[in-house]
C-alpha positions in Angstrom: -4.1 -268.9 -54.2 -7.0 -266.8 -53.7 -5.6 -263.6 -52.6 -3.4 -264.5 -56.3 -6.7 -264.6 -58.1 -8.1 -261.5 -56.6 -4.9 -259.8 -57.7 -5.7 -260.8 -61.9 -8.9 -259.8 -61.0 -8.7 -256.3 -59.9 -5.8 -256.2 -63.0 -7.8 -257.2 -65.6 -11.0 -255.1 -64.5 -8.5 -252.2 -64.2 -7.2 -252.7 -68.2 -10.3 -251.1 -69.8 -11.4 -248.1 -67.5 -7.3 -247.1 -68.7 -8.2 -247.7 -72.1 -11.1 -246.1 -71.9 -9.6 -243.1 -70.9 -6.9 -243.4 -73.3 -9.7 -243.1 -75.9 -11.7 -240.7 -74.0 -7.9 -238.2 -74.3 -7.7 -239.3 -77.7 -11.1 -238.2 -78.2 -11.0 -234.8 -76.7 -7.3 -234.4 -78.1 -9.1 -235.4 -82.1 -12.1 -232.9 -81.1 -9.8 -230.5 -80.1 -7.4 -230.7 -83.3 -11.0 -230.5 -85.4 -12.4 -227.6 -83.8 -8.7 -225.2 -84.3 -9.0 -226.8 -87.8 -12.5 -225.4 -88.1 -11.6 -222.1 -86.0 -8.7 -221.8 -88.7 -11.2 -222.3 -91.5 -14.1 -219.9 -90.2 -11.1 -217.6 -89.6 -9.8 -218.1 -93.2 -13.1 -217.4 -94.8 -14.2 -214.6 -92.3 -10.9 -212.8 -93.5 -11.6 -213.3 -97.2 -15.3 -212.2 -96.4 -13.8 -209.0 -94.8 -11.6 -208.3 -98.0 -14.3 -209.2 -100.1 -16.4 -206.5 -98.6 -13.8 -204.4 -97.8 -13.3 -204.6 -102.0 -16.8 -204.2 -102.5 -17.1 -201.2 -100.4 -14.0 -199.2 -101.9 -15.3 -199.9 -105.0 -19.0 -198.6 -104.1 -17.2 -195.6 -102.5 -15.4 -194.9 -106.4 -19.0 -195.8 -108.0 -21.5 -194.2 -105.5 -18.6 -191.2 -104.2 -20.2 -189.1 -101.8 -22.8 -186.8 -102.7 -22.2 -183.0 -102.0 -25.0 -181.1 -101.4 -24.8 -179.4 -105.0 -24.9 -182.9 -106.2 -28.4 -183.2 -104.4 -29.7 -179.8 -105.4 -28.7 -181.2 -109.2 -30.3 -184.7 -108.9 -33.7 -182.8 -106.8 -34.2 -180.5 -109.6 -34.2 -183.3 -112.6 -36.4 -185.0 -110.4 -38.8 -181.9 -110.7 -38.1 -181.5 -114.3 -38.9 -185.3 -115.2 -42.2 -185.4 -112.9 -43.5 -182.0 -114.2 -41.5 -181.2 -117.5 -44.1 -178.5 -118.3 -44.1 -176.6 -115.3 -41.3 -174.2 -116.1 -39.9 -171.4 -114.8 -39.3 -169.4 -118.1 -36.0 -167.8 -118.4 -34.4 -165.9 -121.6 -31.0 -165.0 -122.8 -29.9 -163.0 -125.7 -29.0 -165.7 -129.0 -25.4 -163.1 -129.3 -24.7 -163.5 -125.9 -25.0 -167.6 -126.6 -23.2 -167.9 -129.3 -20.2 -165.6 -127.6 -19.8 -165.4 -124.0 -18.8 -163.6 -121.0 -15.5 -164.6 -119.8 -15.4 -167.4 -117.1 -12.3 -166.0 -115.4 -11.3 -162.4 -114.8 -9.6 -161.5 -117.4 -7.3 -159.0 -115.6 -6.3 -155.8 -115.9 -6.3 -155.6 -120.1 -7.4 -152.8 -122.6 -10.2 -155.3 -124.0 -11.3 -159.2 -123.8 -12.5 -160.8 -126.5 -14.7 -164.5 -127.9 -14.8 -165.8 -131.2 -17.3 -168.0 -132.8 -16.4 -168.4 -136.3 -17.5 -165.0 -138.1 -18.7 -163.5 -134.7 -16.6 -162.1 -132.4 -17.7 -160.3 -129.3 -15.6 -158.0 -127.1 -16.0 -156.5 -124.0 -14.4 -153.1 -123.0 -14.8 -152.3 -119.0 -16.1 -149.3 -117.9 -14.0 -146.4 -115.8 -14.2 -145.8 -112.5 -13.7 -141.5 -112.6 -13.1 -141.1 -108.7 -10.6 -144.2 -108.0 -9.3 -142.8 -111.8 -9.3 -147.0 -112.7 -11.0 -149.5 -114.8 -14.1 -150.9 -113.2 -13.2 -154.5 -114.2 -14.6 -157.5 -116.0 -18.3 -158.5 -115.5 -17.3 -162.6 -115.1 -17.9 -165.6 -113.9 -21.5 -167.3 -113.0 -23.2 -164.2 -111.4 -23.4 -162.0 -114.3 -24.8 -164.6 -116.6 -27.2 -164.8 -114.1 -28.2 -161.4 -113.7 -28.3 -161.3 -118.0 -31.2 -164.5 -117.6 -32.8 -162.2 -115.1 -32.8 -159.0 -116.7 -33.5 -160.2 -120.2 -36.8 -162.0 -118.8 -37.7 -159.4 -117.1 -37.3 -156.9 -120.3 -39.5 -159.5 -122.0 -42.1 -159.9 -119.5 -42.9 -156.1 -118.8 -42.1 -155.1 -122.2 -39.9 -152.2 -120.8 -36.3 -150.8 -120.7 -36.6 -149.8 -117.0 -36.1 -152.5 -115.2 -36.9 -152.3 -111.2 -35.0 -154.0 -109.1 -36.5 -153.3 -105.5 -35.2 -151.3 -102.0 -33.8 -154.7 -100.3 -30.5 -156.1 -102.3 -31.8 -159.6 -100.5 -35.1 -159.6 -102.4 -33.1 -159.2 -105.4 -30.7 -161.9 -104.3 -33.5 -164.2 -103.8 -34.9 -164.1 -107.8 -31.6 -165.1 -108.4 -31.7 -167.9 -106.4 -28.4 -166.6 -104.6 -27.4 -167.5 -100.6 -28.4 -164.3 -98.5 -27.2 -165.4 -95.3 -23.3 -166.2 -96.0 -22.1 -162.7 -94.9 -17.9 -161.8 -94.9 -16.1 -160.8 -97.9 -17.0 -163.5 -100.2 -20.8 -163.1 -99.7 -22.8 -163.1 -102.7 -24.0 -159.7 -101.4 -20.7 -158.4 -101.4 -20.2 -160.4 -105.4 -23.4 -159.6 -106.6 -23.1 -155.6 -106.2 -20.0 -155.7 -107.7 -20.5 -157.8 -110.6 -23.8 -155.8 -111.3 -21.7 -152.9 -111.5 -19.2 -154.2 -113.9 -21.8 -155.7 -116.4 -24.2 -152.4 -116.3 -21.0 -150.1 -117.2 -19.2 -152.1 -119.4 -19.4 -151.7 -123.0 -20.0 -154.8 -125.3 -19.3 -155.3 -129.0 -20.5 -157.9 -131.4 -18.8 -158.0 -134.9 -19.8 -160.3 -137.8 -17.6 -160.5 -141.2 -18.8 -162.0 -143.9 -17.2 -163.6 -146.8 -17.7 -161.4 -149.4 -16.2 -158.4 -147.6 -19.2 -156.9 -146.1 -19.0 -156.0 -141.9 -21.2 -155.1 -139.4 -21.0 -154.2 -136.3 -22.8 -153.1 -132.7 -21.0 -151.3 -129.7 -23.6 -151.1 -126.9 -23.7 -150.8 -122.7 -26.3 -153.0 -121.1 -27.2 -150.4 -118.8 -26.0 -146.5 -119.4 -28.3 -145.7 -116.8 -29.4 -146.8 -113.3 -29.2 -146.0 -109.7 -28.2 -148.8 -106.5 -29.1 -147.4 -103.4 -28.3 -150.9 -102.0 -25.1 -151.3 -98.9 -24.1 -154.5 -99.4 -23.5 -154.9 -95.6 -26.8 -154.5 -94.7 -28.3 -156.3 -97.4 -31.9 -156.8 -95.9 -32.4 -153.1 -94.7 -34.6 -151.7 -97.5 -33.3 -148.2 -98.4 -35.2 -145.1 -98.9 -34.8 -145.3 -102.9 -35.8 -148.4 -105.1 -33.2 -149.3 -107.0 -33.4 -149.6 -111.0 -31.6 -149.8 -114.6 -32.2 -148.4 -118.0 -31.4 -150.9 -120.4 -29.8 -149.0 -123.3 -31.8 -149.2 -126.3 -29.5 -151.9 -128.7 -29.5 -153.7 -126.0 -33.1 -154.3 -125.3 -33.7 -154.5 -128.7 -31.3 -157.5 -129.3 -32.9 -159.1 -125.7 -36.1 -159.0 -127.6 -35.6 -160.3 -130.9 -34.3 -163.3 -130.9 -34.7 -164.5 -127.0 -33.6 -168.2 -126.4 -35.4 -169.7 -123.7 -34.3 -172.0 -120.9 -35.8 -173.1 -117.5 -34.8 -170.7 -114.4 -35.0 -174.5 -112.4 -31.8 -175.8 -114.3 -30.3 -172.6 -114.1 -30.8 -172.6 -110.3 -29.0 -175.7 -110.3 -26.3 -175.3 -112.6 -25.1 -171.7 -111.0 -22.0 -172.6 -109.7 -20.5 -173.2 -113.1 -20.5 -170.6 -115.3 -19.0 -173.0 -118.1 -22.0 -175.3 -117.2 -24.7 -172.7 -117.2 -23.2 -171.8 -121.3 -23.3 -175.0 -122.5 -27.2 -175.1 -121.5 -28.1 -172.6 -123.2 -26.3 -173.4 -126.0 -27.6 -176.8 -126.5 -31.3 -175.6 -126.0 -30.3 -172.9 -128.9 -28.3 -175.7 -130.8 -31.1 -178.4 -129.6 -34.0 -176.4 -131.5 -31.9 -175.9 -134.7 -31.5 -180.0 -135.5 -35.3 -180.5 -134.8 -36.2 -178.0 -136.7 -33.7 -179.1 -139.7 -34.0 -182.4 -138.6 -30.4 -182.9 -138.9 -27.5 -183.7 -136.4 -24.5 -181.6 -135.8 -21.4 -182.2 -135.2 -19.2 -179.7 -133.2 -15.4 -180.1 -133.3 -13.6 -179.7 -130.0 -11.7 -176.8 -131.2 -14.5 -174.6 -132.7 -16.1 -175.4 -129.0 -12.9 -174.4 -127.2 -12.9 -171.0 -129.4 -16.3 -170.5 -128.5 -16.6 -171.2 -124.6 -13.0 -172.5 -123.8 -10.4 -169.1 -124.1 -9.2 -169.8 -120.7 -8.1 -173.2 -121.2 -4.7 -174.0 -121.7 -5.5 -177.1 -123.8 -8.0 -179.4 -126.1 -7.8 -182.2 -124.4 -8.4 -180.2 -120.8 -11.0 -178.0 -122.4 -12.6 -181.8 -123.6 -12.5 -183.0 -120.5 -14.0 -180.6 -118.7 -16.8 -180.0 -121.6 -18.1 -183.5 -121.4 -18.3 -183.5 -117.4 -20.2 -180.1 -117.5 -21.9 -181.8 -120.4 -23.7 -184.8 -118.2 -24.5 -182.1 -115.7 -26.2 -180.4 -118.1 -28.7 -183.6 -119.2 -29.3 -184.3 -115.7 -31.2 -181.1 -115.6 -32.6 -181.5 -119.7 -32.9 -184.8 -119.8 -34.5 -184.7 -123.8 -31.3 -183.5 -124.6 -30.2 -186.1 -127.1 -25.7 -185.8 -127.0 -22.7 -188.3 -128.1 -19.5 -187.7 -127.5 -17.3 -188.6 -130.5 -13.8 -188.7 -131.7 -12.6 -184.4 -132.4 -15.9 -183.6 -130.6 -19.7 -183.5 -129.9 -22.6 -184.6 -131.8 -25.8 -183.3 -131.3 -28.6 -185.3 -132.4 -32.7 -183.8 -133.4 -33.6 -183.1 -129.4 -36.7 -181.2 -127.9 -36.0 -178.0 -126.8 -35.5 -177.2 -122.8 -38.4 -175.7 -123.2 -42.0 -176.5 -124.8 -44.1 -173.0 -123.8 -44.7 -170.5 -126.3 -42.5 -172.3 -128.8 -43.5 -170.4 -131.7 -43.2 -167.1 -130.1 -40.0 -167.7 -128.5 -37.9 -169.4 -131.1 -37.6 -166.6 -133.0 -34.4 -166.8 -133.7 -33.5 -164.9 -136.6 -29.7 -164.6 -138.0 -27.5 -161.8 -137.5 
């Protein structure tokens, strides 16, 4: 009987240490299920985070895309220009050679090239080249419109013709703000010779009909005179001449009389566009005219695509392209008050590019 009692005993004090187990497995096994359901929802919410941010960083990267180092030079000099607006760097071009310009492309091997803008029209004859027994070729592109800003301030500032250009074709380089270390066959040594030589002996021709019959005309060469001593592949070895143009005498006198003025900065920065560095100076020119009148204007696309767009194929290409070069532009002239509307621009009352010497430099008489 006892040993029958200490059997129950040991039984029933058995009974709950199992139980307790059982609980303490059904307790890990619970804790278990809870933490994969947690793991699963941390895991759910960690992906979403990833796509969120994934989402957010594509579309930062279409927002914010990368910023070339043009993009830098563009957004350094408006900086400049908004912090100091008054400390320019005057630079002038010729009101024809605004309101027709130099082609953007090469135009090829053709007789003559010509841009119309309405009742002017300007064309541009290449010069010869007597030993290869060849044209010369077009003057084109951004680095002639450069060397026209320089040479046309120049004229202005010394009030002379001659125009000395220095021994060292990388001192030279350097006024223009060009690169004078790239070397090879696309330097802008190699360019810059060559395009100076195909601007100074090419002849230019600005035409203007009126309506009642009566034409005028002007054939003149920017430079019929001038010696390079300059070998582009030593571009910093001075040579034993300086170097120098004669601006013929139409020409200089057109430079002088009606100079528009812009800020060598922006040009700087806008130089790899020759498309961009036209539209500037035509909306300081176009910029003066509605504050002085005090009246917008409204440019169509197609009398825009006559004037600066000859090489493109279409409006709506030509529109495009504008506009873009267009917000370049007031990055650089940031008082330059522009809409885009339906057929074209509008230009609203603006302050010029430019506020030094106003009254002298605005002279901008017509044709």
């Amino acid at each position: 009987m006892r040993k029958f009692l200490t059997f129950i005993f040991e039984k029933l004090s058995k009974k709950p240490k199992e139980n307790e187990s059982q609980k303490t497995v059904f307790k890990e096994e619970n804790e278990d299920h809870k933490s994969q359901t947690k793991a699963k929802k941390v895991s759910k919410k960690r992906k979403q985070k990833e796509e969120k941010d994934k989402g957010f960083t594509n579309l930062s990267q279409e927002i914010l895309p990368s910023i070339s180092p043009q993009k830098m030079k563009l957004i350094s000099v408006a900086g400049d220009i908004r912090l100091d607006p008054d400390k320019t760097e005057a630079a002038f071009m010729a009101r024809q050679l605004v309101q027709a310009t130099l082609p953007h492309k090469n135009p090829g091997d053709v007789p003559a090239w010509s841009r119309k803008n309405g009742n002017l029209t300007l064309t541009l004859r290449p010069g010869w080249n007597r030993k290869k027994d060849k044209s010369i070729g077009y003057p084109y592109g951004t680095l002639p419109r450069l060397l026209l800003f320089w040479l046309i301030t120049e004229a202005i500032r010394t009030n002379s013709s001659r125009i000395e250009l220095g021994s060292s074709l990388n001192n030279f380089m350097g006024k223009l703000g060009l690169d004078t270390s790239r070397g090879g066959k696309r330097s802008d040594a190699k360019r810059i010779k060559e395009q100076m030589i195909r601007l100074f002996r090419a002849t230019i021709s600005f035409e203007h009909s009126s309506d009642n019959g009566r034409d005028s005309w002007i054939d003149m060469q920017v430079a019929p005179k001038g010696m390079l001593c300059w070998d582009e592949r030593y571009p910093d070895q001075p040579a034993l001449w300086e170097s120098y143009i004669q601006l013929g005498e139409d020409f200089f006198n057109a430079a002088r009389s009606a100079p528009v003025p812009v800020d060598m900065r922006a040009l700087k920065a806008l130089k790899r566009s020759p498309l961009a560095l036209d539209l500037y100076a035509w909306a300081t020119y176009t910029a003066y005219q509605t504050q002085k009148t005090k009246k917008e204007r409204s440019i169509s696309w197609q009398l825009l695509h006559e004037q600066f767009g000859a090489e493109y194929s279409t409006i709506k290409n030509f529109s495009n392209k504008v506009w873009k070069a267009l917000l370049k532009v007031k990055v650089v002239y940031p008082e330059l008050n522009i809409e885009r509307v339906h057929g074209g621009i509008k230009v609203l009352p603006s302050k010029p590019a430019i506020t030094t010497r106003q009254k002298k430099v605005f002279a901008m008489n017509k044709i």
